[in-house]
N, C-alpha and C positions, 0 to 999 in steps of 0.2 A: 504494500500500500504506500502511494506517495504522498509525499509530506502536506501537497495541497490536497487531495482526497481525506484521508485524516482529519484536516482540520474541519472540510465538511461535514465530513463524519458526527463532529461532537462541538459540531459549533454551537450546535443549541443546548449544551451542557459546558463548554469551559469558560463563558465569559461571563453569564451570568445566574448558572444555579450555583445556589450555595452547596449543592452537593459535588463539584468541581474542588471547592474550596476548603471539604473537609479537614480537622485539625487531628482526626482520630481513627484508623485504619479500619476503611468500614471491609470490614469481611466475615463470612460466617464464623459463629464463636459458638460452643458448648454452654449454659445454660451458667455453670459455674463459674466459668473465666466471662461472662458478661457482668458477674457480679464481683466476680475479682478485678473488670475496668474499672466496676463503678466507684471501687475504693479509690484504687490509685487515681481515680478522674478529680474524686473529693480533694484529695490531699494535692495534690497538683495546684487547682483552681480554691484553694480554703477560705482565702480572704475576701472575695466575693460571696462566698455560700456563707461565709459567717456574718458578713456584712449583712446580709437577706436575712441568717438566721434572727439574729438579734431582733429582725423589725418583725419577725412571724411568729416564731415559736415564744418567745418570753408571754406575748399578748395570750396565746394560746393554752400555755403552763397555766396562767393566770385565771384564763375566766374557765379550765377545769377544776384549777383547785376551790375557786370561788363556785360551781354548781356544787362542788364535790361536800363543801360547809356548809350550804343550806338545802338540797335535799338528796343528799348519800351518792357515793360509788357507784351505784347503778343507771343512775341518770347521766352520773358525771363522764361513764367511759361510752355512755351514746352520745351525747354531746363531742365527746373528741374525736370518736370514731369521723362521723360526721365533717367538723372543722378540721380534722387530719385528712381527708380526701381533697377535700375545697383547696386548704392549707399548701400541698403537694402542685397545686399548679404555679406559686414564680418561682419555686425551684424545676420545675419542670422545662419552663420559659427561660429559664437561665442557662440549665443544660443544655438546649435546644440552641443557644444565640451562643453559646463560648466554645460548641463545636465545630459550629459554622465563621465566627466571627474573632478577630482579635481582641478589639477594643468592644467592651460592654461595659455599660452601665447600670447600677444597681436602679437606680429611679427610675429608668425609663424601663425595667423588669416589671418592677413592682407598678407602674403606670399603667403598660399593659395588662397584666394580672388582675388589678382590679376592675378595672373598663369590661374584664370579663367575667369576674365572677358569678354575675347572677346565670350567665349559661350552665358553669360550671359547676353551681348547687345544685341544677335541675338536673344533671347529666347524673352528676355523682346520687343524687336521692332516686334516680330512677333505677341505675344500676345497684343501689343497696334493695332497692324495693324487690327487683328480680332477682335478684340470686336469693335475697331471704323467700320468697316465693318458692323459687326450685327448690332449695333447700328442703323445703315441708315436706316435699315428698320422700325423696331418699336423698343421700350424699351425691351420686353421679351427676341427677339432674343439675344440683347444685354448685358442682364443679364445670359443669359442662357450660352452662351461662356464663361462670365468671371468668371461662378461659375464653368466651365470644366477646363479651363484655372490656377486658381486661386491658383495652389499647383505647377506649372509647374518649377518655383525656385527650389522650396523645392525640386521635382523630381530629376532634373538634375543636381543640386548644391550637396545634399547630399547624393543620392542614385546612382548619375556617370549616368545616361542613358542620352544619345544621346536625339535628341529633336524628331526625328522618333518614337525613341523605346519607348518616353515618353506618346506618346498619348495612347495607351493601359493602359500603369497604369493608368492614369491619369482618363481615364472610369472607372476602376475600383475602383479609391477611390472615382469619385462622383458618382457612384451607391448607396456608403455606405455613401455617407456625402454630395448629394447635395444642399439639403435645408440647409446647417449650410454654406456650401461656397458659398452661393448666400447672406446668412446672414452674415457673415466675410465682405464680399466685400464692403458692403453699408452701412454696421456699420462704417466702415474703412475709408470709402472715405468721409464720412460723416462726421467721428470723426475730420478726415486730413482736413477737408476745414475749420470744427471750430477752430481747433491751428490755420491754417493760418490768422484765422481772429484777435484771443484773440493775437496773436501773434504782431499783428498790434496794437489792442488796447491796451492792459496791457504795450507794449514796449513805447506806447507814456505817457499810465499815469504815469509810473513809469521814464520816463525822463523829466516830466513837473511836479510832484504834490514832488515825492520825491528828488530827483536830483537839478530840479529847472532850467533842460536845455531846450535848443527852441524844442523841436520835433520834427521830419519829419511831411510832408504832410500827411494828411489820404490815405488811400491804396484805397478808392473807386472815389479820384479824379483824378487819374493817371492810376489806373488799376495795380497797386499794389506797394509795397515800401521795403526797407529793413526790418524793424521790421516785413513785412509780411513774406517776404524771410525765416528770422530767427523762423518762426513759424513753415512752413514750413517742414523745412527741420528740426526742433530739434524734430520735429513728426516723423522721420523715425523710430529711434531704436526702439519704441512701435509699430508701425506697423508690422518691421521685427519680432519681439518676437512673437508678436498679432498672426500672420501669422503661424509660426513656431509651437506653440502648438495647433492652431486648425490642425495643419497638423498632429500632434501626436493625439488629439484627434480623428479622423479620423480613424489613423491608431489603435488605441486604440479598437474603434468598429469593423473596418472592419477585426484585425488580431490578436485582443485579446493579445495586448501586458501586459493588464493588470493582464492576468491572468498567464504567461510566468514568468512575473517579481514575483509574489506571488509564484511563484511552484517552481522558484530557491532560492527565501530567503527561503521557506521550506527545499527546498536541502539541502543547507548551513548549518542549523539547525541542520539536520537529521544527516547530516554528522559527524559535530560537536559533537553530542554527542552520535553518533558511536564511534569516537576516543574516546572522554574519556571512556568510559564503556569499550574499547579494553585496555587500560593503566592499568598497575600494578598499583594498589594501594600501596602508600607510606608505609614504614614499619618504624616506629618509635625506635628511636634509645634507648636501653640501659642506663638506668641511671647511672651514675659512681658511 
């Protein structure tokens, strides 16, 4: 293929999609090293996700602990459940713009995040409603929705459809990835109850063994407690991440983003040194 054929090839992917432009190797990945990116993606990018964290989860610690004081634990972890879905979209938004984008800013995350949150209560309370629905029945049903379900953010939050127009995608990326989003899900929820727990634990060892202060009650005698709270919810931004590249991985399979991003860095190359081979070569100047 010549360097001018190539570049028609992918012209309509190297100049202006952001998936040209990716920062992060999109190629098929095992279900656990999607969740071994998402660590190293955190720590990489920290100062950013803490910057977001600070403006999301302290508010969110808060009016848990505050349901959690005036009518019990059992309210307080539907409440977070809930605000921890919602919660999950400008870290989502954030992952989304610093894998495509250099420079990001935390304001203009949190600008767009809110501009959408009311879709994004209705998305998340429609998909809590269906899966506790399937759920009634037996376990499968109940996995089987949330592994349909389980990109429905990602759909609507970063690809703009409607929550109509989303179920058709949405078949079509678990045609290509349902067994990895039946497996996201229960890794996930699984992963989300152990922080809530160690959250509980590690907050009190480290306020009595190091600190040397009185500790809260255990979280299994009240049916849960602040340092649970705090586990909790400091679980979101890994989730969201979590979430977010198995959605890439997905799409990575199902639309060969992989191979888009490899044929525009060829582009770029090709290109490149077409120019220089078109460039006059320098003519040295004349000794005096």
């Amino acid at each position: 293929m010549t360097p001018s054929s190539l570049r028609q090839a992918v012209a309509h992917e190297a100049p202006s999609s952001p998936v040209a432009e990716a920062r992060v190797v999109l190629r098929d990945r095992a279900t656990p090293d999607v969740l071994d990116l998402a660590l190293r993606f955190l720590a990489r990018h920290r100062v950013p996700f803490a910057k977001l964290g600070i403006v999301v989860l302290v508010p969110g610690i808060a009016v848990t602990w505050g349901v959690a004081a005036t009518f019990g634990w059992g309210l307080a972890w539907l409440v977070a459940i809930v605000l921890g879905l919602v919660a999950q979209a400008p870290f989502t938004e954030l992952a989304s713009r610093l894998v495509f984008e250099r420079d990001v800013r935390v304001r203009d995350v949190l600008r767009r995040a809110i501009g959408r949150a009311p879709r994004v209560l209705f998305v998340r309370g429609v998909q809590l409603t269906a899966i506790a629905v399937a759920s009634m029945f037996f376990f499968v049903p109940g996995l089987l929705v949330a592994a349909l379900l389980f990109f429905v953010g990602e759909v609507v939050l970063l690809e703009r459809v409607a929550f109509g127009a989303s179920l058709p995608r949405l078949q079509r990326l678990a045609s290509g990835g349902a067994g990895e989003a039946a497996l996201g899900f229960l890794l996930l929820v699984l992963l989300h109850a152990v922080c809530t727990i160690m959250g509980d634990v590690c907050g009190r060892a480290i306020l009595t063994d190091l600190l040397s202060w009185t500790a809260p009650e255990p979280a299994w005698e009240h049916g849960g407690s602040a340092l649970a709270a705090c586990g909790f919810w400091l679980f979101l931004p890994f989730a969201a991440v979590a979430r977010f590249l198995l959605y890439l991985n997905v799409r990575t399979r199902a639309e060969g983003w992989d191979i888009q991003t490899r044929f525009a860095a060829i582009a770029r190359r090709a290109e490149a040194e077409t120019e220089t081979e078109a460039s006059p070569p320098a003519v040295p100047r004349r000794a005096a």
